[in-house]
Each structure stands twice: as structure tokens, then as C-alpha cells.
N, C-alpha and C positions, 0 to 999 in steps of 0.2 A: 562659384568656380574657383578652384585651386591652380594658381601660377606654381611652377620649380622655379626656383632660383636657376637651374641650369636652362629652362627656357631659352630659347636664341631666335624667337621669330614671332611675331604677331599673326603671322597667316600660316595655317595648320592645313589647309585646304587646296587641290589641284584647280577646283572652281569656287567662286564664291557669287551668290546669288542673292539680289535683295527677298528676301523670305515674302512668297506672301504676293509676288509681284511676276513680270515676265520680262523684266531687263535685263539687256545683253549679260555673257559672260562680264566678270570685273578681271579673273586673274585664267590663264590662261598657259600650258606646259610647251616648250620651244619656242619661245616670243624672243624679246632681246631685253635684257637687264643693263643695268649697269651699276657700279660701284665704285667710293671713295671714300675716305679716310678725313679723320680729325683729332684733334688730342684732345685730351681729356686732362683737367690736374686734379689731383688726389688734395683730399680734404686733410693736407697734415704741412705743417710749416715743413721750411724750403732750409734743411741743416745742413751743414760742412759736416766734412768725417768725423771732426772732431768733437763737434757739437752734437753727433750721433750714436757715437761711443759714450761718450758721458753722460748721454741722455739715457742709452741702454742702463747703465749701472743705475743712476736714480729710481727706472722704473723697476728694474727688476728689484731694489733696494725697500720700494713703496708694494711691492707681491710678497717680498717673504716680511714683511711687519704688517699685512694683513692676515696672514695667511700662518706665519711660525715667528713671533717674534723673541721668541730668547735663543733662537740664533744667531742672530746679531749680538748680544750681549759682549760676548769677547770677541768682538770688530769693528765693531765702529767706534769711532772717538770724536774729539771735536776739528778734527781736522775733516774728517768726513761729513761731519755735519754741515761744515761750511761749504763743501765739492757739492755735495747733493742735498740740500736741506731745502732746494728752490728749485722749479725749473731751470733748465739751463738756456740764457742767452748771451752768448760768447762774440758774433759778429762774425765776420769776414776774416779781420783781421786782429785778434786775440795777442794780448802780451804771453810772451815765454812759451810759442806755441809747442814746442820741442817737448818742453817740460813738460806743459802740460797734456801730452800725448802720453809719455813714458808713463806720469804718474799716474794717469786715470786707465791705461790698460796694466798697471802691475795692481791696482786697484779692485780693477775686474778679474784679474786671475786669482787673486787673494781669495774672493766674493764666492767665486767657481768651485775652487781648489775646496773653501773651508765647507760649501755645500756638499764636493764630493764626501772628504771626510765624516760627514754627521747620514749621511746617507738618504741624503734629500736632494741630490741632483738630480733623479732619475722620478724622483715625484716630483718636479718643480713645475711651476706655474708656466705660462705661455711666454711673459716676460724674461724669466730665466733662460729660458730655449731661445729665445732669441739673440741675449747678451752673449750666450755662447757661439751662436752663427755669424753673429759682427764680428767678435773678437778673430774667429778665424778667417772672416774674410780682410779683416786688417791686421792683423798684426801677426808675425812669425818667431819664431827662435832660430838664432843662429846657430853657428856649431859649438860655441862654448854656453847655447843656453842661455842665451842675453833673448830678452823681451824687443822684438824690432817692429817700425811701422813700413808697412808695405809700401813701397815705390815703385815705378815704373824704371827707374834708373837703376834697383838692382839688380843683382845677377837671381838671387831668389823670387818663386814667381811674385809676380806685384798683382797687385788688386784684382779682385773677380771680374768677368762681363759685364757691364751694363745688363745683361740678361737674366743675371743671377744677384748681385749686389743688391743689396736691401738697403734702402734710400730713406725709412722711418720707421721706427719702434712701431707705434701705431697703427702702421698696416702694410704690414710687410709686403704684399700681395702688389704695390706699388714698384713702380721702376724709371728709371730715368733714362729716355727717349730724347732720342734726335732725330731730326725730318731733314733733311740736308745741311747748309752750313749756317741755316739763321733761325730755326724753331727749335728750342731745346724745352722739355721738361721734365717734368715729375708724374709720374701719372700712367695713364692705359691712351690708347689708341681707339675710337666708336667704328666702324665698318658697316655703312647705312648700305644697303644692297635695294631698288627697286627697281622698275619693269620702267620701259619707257617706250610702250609702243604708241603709233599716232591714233590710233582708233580706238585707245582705253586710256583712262586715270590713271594715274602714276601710282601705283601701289608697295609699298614696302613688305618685302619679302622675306628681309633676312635682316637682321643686325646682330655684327660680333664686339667684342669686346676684347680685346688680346694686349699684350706689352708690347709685340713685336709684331710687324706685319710680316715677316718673311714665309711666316706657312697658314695665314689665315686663309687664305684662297681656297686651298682642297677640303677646307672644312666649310665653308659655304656650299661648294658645291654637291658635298654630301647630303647637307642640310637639306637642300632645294631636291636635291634627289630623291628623300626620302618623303619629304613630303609630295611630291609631282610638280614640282616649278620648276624644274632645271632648265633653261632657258637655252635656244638655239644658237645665240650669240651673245657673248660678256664682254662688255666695256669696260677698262678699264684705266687706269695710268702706268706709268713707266713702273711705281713701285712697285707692283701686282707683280708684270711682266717677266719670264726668262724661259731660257727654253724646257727646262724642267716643269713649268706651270704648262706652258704650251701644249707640251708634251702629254702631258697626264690628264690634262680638260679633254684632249680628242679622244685618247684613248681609253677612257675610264669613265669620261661619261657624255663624247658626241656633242661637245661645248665650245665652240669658238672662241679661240680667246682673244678678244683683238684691242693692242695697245700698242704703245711704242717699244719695241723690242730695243734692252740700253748694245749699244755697239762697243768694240773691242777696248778692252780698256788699258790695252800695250801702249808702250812710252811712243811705239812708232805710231799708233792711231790719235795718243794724241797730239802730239804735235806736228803730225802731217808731215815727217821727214823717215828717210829709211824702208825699212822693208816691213809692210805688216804682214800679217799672216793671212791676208789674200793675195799677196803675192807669189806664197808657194802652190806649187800644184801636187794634189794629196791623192796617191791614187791608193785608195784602199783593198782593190785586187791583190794587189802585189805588194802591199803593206808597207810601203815607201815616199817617201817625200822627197820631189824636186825644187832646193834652192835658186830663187831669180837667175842667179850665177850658173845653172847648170848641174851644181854637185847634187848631188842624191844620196839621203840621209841613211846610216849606218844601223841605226838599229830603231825597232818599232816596239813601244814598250805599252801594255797594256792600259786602259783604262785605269786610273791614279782617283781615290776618293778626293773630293775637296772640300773643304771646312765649314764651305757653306752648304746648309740643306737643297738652297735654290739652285747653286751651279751647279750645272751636266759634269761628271767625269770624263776627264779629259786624255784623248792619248797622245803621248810624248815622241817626239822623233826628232835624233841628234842627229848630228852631222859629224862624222872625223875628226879630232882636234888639227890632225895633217893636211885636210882641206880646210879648214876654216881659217887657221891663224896667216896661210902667205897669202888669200884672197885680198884684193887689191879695194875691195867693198867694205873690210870687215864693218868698219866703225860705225858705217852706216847701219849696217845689219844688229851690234851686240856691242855692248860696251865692257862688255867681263873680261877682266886679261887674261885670267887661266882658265876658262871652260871655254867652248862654242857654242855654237848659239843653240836655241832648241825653240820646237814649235811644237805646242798643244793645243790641239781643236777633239771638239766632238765626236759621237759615233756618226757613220753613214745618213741612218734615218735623221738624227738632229740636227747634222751638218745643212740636211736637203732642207728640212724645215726653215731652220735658221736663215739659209739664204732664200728662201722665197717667202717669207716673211718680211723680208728686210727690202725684196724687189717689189713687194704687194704696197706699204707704208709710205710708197714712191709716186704712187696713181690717184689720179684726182677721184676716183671711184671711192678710194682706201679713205681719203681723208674727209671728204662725206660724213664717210657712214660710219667716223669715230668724230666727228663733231658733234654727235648727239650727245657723247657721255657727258660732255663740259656742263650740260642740264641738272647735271647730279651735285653739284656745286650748289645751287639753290635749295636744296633738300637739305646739305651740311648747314648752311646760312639758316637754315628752317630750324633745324634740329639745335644750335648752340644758341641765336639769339633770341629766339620767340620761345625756347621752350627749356631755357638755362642747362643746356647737357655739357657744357665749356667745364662747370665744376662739378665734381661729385657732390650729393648729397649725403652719401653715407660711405663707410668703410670697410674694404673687402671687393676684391675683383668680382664675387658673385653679388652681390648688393649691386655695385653700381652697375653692372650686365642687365641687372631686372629695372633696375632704372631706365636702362636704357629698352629694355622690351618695352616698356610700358609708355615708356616717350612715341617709339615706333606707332603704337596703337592708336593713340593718339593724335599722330598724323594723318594716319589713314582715315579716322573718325571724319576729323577736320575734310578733308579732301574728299570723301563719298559724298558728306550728309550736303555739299554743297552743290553735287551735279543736278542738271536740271530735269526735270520729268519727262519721260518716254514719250514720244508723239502718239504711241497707239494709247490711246486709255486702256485699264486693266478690265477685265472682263466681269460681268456681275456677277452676286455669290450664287451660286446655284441654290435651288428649294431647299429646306430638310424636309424628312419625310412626310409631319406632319404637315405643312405647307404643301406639299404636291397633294393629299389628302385632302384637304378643303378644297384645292386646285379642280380634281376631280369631282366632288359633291357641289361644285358652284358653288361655295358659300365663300363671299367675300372675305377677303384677310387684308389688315393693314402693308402699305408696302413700308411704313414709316412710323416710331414712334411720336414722333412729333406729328401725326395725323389724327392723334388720340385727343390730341389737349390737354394734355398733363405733363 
């Protein structure tokens, strides 16, 4: 059998049947799954920017003197020898860090630049292409052409995403992740998906392998779709969750999503003072909004894209600067001294969802029948300690994804071969023909070769 590297699921099948046997279904389509998340870290040391750039030049330095070496001839000297003659370990905290910034990207441009010239930039190695994507993601020219390193304190843009920033020479495919405010890594994200109904085995369905979790979700559920698993109900955590996912599991594929929907995240929702945005009342007949206060909002401006994939577009509705500023409330409502205030919520239908959502996570019915996913915790515990998925084994987001199928399968393995046997006994083999043939002439046939004696 031939695995793809692009593989994403150990179970290919809407049922799955012990071969041979007449035990229940195992896997079964509209059941209830659940899923969650874990990090993974990539098999490459853990380098500062600067440690990353310099390491860029050394490799790409060790590709073109495997590969063309009297290019090099008139460029390197012994001062380069000594920069990159070694792997680089630098530390945390490196003397003359400044300098040694400047120097190893005007180093790299030199590297670039003398490749452009001899006309091997555009044949260069895998390393080259890469020194070149660092360099852009850290370092800029200003306006008179100075070499500069990217910061967040300047006015030119500073450093790439986290979602784009390449974090290792080695395998770029690698990104630096954060889970709230205390797990940070280096690395991909595992996305273990199995069934957890009470009258079957806990079956693994689906494993993703992503940097980001923000749009793993629609691609599981395709997944499960295509195969016949898509389950009646999905469990999940808050990360999953927004009304964008909500939205598109019922209508796209008849999928409940059920998690903690995260709540408003205005300065008034969190600190429980002022006016949140369920204080106004939003009548979208008549495409206006009424402030606590009474005033009623001036203009209604269409659905506004926003920056995340996850959040609903929102529509905006201002109030007068003339009613706003002599309101005797304002401060509570807005702290901006020259706009008024404005409120953006969702369309109609995500409005309605959103708040019954938010009234359903309320009822002891709700919280039931999302205490089953916490089960799915034990399968990640399964997955990093018993069967090492915490580190990569190899490099490249597709490598470690089939690692991770293969993990999968082997859970499953482990979990089937240990259920216990059918109450009913399996049924005896039927004749072959020739056996029904003596059957008829009465001539005795062994029922067993151990009745032979041999």
C-alpha cells in the first residue's frame, strides 16, 4: 500500500467492518466527534534573528561551494572565514549586537547582489532562496539606501507575521506559535479529530497538521465529508469557535458546532463598566441604531471586511458628533475626544445565531453534552507521551503531517485489537463444493485436519 504525504486521515471509509466477521459497525456518518489541539516543535534549534541571518549566509555560503565554487573566489576573505567558517552560536545575548546585524546583512547583500551579477541567482540552490526571503523579511532600505533592521518601533513596516516569518534555515515550513499567554513555540500545531460516541470505540477520523488554527476547521470538515464521517455534532474549544465557523459547519455541511463561543471583546465588556454593544438596540428594518441614551444613529454603513479570516463582517453605525459630545454619559460610552462613538455587530442571521448560542452555553442541557469533548484530552496525552508526536521526527510540514497519519493509525490499531469478542459466535464456514459432493454421496469427509493424525 502507497501512503501520499498529503494523506490527512487514517480512516478512508464511511463504515469499517472486522473482515471476516459480523461485528457491529466501528465508524459510523452523523455520530458526534470531537476535537483538539497540541504543538508540535520542529527538529531545528531555537535561533534569535540574528543567529538566523547569519546562519542563512553560512548555509547558503556551504550551497554555492558545493555546487560553484570559484564564485566565491573574489569574496570571501578571512574575515568571512571567521563570520561563517563554524556553525553559528551567538546566545541570547551577543556582544556588539548592532554591529553585528549591519555587518552580516550587508554581507548577505554583497553574497546576493555578486550572485545576481555572474547570473546564478535565478539557478541558485534552495539555500540561496531562502537567504533571500530572510533578508526581506528583516532588513529594509531607507530613503538614502542605508541597509536597516526591521523593528516594530519603526515607522517603515517591521517584521513579517508570525504566519509568514521563517523561524529556521532548515525548514522553513516551521513557524513560531503561541497558545495564549504561556505556551509559545517553534513548530506546527497536531489537530487529533475522533468520534466519541457511548456505544462505539473512539475512533480517529481525521488528523491535521497546520501553523495556524484559525482555518483548520473547514478543512476537516471537508475532509470527513468526502470521506462519509461528517459527524452530527463537533466538539470543540473556544480556539475552533466564532461565528464564522458556526456559520459555515450548518450551512455547508449540516454540522453542529458546539463550543464556547469567546464574547465581546470591547473595553466595556471587559471591564464590566459602560455601555457594551448589547445595550443598543439594532433594528435592521429600518437600518438604525438606538443608543442607551435614546439617540439614534446617523448613518448605517455596510458590512466592513476584517483582518481576520475568522471574524464575521461587521456593520458600523455612528451617532452625530452633535449628539454625542454634550451627552451627559459620554465617558462612559467612548473615550475618543474627537469622533463619537460607533457600534459594529454582525448581519441579521449571525446576529440571531450569536445570541442563541450564547443563551444555549447557559443551560445545564449545553454543558452536558460539551463535557464529553474534555475526553479528547486523553487521546492528545495518548498521542505526545506514549507515542512521541511532542517532537518532529523529520523536516518539512509534509513529513511530519504523515507522521502524524501514521501515529493516528496506530492508535486506532492499539484501541480495535483490544475490544472484546462478539457475544454471538461467528457463524461456521459454509461447504465448498466439493464437500456438499461427498455430503450428498455419503462418503464421510474429515471435519478437521487434526482428525487425520498428521
Amino acid at each position: 500500500m502507497t501512503v501520499s504525504p498529503r494523506a490527512t486521515a487514517p480512516i478512508a471509509s464511511s463504515t469499517w467492518h472486522w473482515p471476516g466477521s459480523r461485528r457491529p459497525e466501528l465508524l459510523r456518518e452523523r455520530t458526534t466527534q470531537r476535537t483538539d489541539s497540541t504543538h508540535v516543535l520542529a527538529a531545528v534549534r531555537d535561533l534569535t534573528r540574528l543567529e538566523l541571518i547569519t546562519e542563512a549566509v553560512r548555509a547558503a555560503l556551504e550551497e554555492i561551494a558545493g555546487t560553484a565554487p570559484h564564485l566565491l573566489d573574489a569574496l570571501v576573505d578571512e574575515e568571512w572565514g571567521r563570520r561563517y567558517g563554524r556553525p553559528v552560536r551567538l546566545g541570547k545575548n551577543p556582544t556588539r549586537p548592532k554591529t553585528r546585524i549591519l555587518a552580516t546583512g550587508n554581507d548577505a547583500l554583497r553574497l546576493l547582489e555578486h550572485l545576481y551579477q555572474h547570473g546564478a541567482a535565478r539557478t541558485s540552490g534552495p539555500r540561496v532562496q531562502s537567504l533571500h526571503q530572510i533578508m526581506v523579511q528583516n532588513y529594509h532600505h531607507d530613503a538614502a539606501g542605508r541597509l536597516l533592521w526591521r523593528t516594530d518601533e519603526d515607522d517603515e513596516p517591521g517584521p513579517p507575521p508570525s504566519s509568514r516569518a521563517i523561524v529556521s534555515l532548515h525548514d522553513t515550513s516551521a513557524r513560531y506559535t503561541r497558545h495564549g499567554h504561556i505556551i509559545s513555540w517553534k513548530g506546527f500545531s497536531a489537530h487529533p479529530t475522533e468520534t466519541c460516541s457511548p456505544d462505539a470505540p473512539n475512533v480517529i477520523t481525521d488528523v491535521a497538521t497546520t501553523t495556524h488554527d484559525s482555518q483548520v476547521l473547514p478543512g476537516i470538515h471537508t475532509r470527513l465529508r468526502r470521506r462519509g464521517l461528517l459527524s452530527a455534532e463537533h466538539l470543540v474549544d473556544s480556539g475552533y469557535t466564532s461565528l464564522v465557523h458556526l456559520d459555515q459547519a450548518a450551512r455547508q455541511h449540516k454540522v453542529t458546532l458546539t463550543g464556547p463561543l469567546p464574547g465581546n471583546p470591547t473595553r466595556q465588556n471587559r471591564r464590566g463598566e459602560g455601555f457594551p454593544r448589547d445595550d443598543f438596540h439594532i433594528d435592521y428594518d429600518r437600518q438604525q441604531v438606538t443608543w442607551p441614551q435614546g439617540q439614534v444613529s446617523r448613518g448605517w454603513h455596510v458590512p466592513y471586511p476584517t483582518s481576520s479570516p475568522t471574524a464575521a463582517p461587521l456593520i458600523v453605525a455612528r451617532l452625530a458628533n452633535g449628539r454625542c459630545r454634550p451627552c451627559p454619559v459620554r465617558a462612559q460610552c467612548t473615550t475618543t475626544a474627537d469622533s463619537a462613538r460607533t457600534v459594529g455587530f454582525p448581519s441579521r442571521e449571525l446576529r440571531d445565531l450569536q445570541l442563541r448560542v450564547r443563551t444555549e452555553q447557559q443551560t445545564p442541557e449545553w454543558k452536558a453534552r460539551y463535557a464529553v469533548r474534555s475526553g479528547v484530552e486523553g487521546t492528545v496525552n495518548e498521542f505526545a507521551h506514549e507515542h512521541g508526536m511532542r517532537r518532529w521526527r523529520y523536516r518539512g510540514q509534509a513529513k511530519a503531517h504523515l507522521q502524524h497519519v501514521f501515529t493516528a493509525i496506530a492508535v486506532n490499531i492499539e484501541r480495535l485489537s483490544g475490544r472484546p469478542a462478539t457475544e454471538n459466535p461467528s457463524p461456521p464456514r459454509p461447504p465448498t463444493a466439493f464437500q456438499t459432493f461427498l455430503d450428498q454421496q455419503g462418503i464421510p469427509r474429515s471435519k478437521s485436519w487434526r482428525a487425520l493424525g498428521t
